[in-house]
C-alpha positions as CSV (number, residue, x, y, z in Angstrom):
1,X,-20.2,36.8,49.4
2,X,-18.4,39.9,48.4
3,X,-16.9,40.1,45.2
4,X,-15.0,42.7,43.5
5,X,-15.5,42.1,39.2
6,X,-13.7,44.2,36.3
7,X,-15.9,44.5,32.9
8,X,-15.4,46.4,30.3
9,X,-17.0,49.9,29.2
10,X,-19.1,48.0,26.8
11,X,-20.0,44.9,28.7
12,X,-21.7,47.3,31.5
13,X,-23.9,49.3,28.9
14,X,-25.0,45.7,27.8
15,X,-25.3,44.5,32.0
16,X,-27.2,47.9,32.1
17,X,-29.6,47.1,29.2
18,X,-30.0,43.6,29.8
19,X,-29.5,42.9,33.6
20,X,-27.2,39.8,33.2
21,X,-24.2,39.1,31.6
22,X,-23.0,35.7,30.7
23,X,-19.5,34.2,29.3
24,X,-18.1,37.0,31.0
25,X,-13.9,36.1,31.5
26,X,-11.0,38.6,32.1
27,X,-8.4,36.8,34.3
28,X,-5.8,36.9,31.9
29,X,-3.3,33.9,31.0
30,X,-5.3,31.3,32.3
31,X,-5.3,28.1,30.0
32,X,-8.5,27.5,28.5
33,X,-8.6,24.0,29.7
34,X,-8.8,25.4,33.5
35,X,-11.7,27.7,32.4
36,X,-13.3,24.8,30.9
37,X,-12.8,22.9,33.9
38,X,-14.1,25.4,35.9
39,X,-17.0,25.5,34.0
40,X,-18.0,22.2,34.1
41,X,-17.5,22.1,38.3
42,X,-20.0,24.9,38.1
43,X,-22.7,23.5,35.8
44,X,-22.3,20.0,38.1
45,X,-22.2,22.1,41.3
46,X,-24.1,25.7,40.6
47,X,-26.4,24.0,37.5
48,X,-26.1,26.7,34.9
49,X,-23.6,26.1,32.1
50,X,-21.6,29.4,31.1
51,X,-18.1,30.4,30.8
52,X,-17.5,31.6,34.4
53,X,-17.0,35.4,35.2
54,X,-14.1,35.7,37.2
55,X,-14.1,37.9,40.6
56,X,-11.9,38.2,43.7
57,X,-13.3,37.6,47.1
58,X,-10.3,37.9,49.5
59,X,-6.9,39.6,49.1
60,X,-4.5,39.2,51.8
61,X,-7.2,37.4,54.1
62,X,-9.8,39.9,53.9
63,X,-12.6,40.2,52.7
64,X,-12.7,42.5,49.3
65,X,-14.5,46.0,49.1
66,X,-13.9,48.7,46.2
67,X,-13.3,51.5,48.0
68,X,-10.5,49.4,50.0
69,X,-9.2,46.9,47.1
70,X,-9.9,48.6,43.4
71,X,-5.8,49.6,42.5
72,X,-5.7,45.4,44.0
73,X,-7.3,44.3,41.3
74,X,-5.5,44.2,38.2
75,X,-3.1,41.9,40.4
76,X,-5.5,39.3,39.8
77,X,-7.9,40.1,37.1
78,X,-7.5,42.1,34.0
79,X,-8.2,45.6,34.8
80,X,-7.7,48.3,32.4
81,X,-8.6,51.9,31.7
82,X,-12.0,52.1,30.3
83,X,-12.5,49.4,32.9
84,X,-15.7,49.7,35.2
85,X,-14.9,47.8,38.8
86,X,-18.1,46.2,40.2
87,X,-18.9,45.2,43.7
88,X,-21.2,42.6,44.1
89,X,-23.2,40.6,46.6
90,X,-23.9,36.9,45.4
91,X,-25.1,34.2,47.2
92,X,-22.3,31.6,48.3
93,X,-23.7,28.5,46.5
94,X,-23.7,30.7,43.0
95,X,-19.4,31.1,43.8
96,X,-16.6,28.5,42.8
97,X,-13.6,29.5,44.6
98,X,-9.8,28.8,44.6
99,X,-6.9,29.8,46.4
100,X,-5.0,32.5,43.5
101,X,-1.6,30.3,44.2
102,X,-3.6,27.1,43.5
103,X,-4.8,28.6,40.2
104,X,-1.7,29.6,39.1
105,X,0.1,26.6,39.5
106,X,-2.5,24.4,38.3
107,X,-2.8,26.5,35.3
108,X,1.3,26.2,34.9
109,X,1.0,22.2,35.1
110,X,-1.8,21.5,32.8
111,X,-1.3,24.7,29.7
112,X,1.3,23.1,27.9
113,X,0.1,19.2,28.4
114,X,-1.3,17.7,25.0
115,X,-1.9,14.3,26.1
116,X,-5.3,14.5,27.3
117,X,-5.5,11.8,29.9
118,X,-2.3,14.0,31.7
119,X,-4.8,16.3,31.9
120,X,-7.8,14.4,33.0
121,X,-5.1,13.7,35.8
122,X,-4.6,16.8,36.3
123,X,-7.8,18.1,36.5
124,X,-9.3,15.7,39.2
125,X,-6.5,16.9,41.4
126,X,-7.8,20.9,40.4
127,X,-10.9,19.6,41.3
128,X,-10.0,18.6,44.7
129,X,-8.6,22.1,45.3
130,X,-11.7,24.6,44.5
131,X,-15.2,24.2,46.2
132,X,-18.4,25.2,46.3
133,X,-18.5,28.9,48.1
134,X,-16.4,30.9,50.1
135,X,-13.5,29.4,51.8
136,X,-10.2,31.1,53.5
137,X,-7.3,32.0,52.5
138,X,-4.7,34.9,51.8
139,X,-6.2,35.7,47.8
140,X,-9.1,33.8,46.6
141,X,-10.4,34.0,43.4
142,X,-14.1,33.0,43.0
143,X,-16.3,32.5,40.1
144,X,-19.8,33.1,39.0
145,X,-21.7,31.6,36.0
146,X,-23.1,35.3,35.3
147,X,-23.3,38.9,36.5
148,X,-26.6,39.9,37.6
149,X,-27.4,43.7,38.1
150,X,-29.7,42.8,40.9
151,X,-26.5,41.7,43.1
152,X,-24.1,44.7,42.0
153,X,-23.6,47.1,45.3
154,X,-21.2,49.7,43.5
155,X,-18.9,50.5,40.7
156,X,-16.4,52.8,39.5
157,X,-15.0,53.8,36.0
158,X,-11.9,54.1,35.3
159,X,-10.7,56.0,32.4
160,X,-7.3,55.8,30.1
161,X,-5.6,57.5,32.7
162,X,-6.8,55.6,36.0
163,X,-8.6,58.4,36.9
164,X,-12.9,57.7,37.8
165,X,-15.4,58.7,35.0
166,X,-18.9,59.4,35.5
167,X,-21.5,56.9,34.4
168,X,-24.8,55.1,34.9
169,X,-25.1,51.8,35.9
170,X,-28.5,50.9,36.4
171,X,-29.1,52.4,39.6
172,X,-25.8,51.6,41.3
173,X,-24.3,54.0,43.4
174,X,-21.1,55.1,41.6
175,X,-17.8,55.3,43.7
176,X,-15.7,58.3,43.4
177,X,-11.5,58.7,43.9
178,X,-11.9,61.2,46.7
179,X,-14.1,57.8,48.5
180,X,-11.4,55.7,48.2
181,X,-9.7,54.6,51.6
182,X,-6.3,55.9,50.2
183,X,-8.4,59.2,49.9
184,X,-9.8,60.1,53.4
């Protein structure tokens, strides 16, 4: 599956230097109780036990690419300046994936709910609504219990002002603004 990832600055020197990255999370206002959930579908489902690394593998009903998709992003994910963009290629029964919609209002029923069998409830519905790899939809996001080096296909840099910086990245091709489909 394609996957489109934002890290930051620092968290790619350390992908660089170490190859993987785990507990990697940057979609923003999501309750901790839905990451948690999320985890746990993917240690029963995926086997490894991490908080998962959020990525988006569809916006509206196609599949993502960076040149196509990277000023897409931060609709989904948090994406900042200093931000490097990956693309990556990871195997379908590494991915947890939801419908974006789904997410949201799961996360808006269960964030504010103390009473934890409400949100054992909850959850099992949640659970019936992601699954194991890719599925269709309009904006899916998927998640992966760590980003490997080894399935990154290209990234890009963004600096304070949006614009691309250069950097290395293990020996990813970097993507330039002038590649960008909103460029040619």
């Amino acid at each position: 599956m394609r996957l489109l990832t934002a890290i930051s600055k620092k968290e790619a020197y350390n992908l660089a230097k170490t190859g993987k990255s785990f507990n990697i999370n940057h979609i923003p206002n999501i309750s901790d109780k839905l990451i948690k959930a999320i985890g746990e579908y993917m240690e029963k489902n995926v086997g490894y036990k991490s908080v998962p690394t959020c990525c988006v593998s569809r916006i509206d009903g196609e599949e993502v690419s960076l040149e196509k998709n990277y000023e897409d992003l931060s609709d989904y994910i948090g994406v900042a300046g200093g931000s490097v963009i990956l693309e990556l290629d990871v195997n379908a029964d590494m991915c947890v994936s939801i419908n974006f919609e789904d997410l949201l209002e799961f996360n808006s029923r269960v964030k504010d709910i103390e009473d934890d069998e409400l949100v054992k409830y909850e959850l099992e519905e949640f659970f019936d609504s992601i699954s194991l790899g890719k599925i269709d939809g309009l904006d899916i996001i998927t998640f992966i219990p760590f980003l490997d080096l080894n399935k990154g296909k290209c990234f890009m840099l963004l600096n304070e002002d949006w614009d691309c910086e250069d950097m290395k990245l293990g020996n990813l091709p970097q993507i330039k603004l002038e590649q960008m489909e909103g460029f040619k």
